[in-house]
C-alpha angles and dihedrals in degrees: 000000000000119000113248120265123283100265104194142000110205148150112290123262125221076218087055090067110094090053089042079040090054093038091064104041085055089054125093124216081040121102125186133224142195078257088065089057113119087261092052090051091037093057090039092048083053095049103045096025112185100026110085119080146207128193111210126200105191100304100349143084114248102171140356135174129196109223130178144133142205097225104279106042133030131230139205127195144171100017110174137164115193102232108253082058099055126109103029093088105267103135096039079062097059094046083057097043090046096045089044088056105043092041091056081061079056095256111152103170124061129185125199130191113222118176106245084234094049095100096166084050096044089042087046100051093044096055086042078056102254120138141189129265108220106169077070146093138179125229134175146193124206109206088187126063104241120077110220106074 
């Protein structure tokens, strides 16, 4: 049996996040933070409104991508495809959708994270023509206690 076809591509919904939510949690190379809860996406869909994407099959989500920027470089997190939905272009799709949105606000740059262990992710970014930068390295700084924010 073959998943139904990809409905509707649209700007992300604070309402869409319980089935995002749920997408997520089911893929695997994404790991998920405080900073994921309904009130972080909530903050991050207010201050970048219009760039982040879901893709919908009937009543489910197929697809979705995170995209912002801070005002020089653009940033995408949290693509992900469920699997009965991969390889028909979908997420190729949603990074269009999101670049094309955050470049009409005259970004030119995007970074995306990728886990060093995340293959399929890795594999999936370079054919899309990403590629590493390895004279980089990310650091970061928690300012709270707790350590998954």
């Amino acid at each position: 049996m073959t998943a139904a076809p990809v409905t509707a591509i649209r700007p992300m919904l604070l309402d869409d996040y319980g089935a995002v939510r749920r997408l997520l949690e089911s893929t695997s190379g994404i790991q998920l933070r405080d900073a994921d809860s309904f009130e972080g996406i909530a903050r991050y869909l207010a201050r970048n409104p219009g760039m982040s994407f879901v893709a919908w099959t009937g009543g489910s989500v197929a697809g979705c991508v995170f995209g912002g920027h801070d005002g020089r470089r653009g940033y995408l997190h949290h693509l992900a495809v469920a699997p009965e939905f991969r390889r028909r272009g979908i997420g190729r799709s949603l990074v269009a959708h999101a670049l094309a949105a955050i470049s009409a606000d005259g970004i030119e740059k995007f970074h995306i994270d990728v886990f060093a262990g995340n293959e399929e992710g890795l594999r999936f970014w370079q054919a899309a023509g990403w590629h590493e930068r390895c004279e980089l390295k990310r650091l970061s700084h928690i300012l709270s206690a707790r350590s998954d924010c």
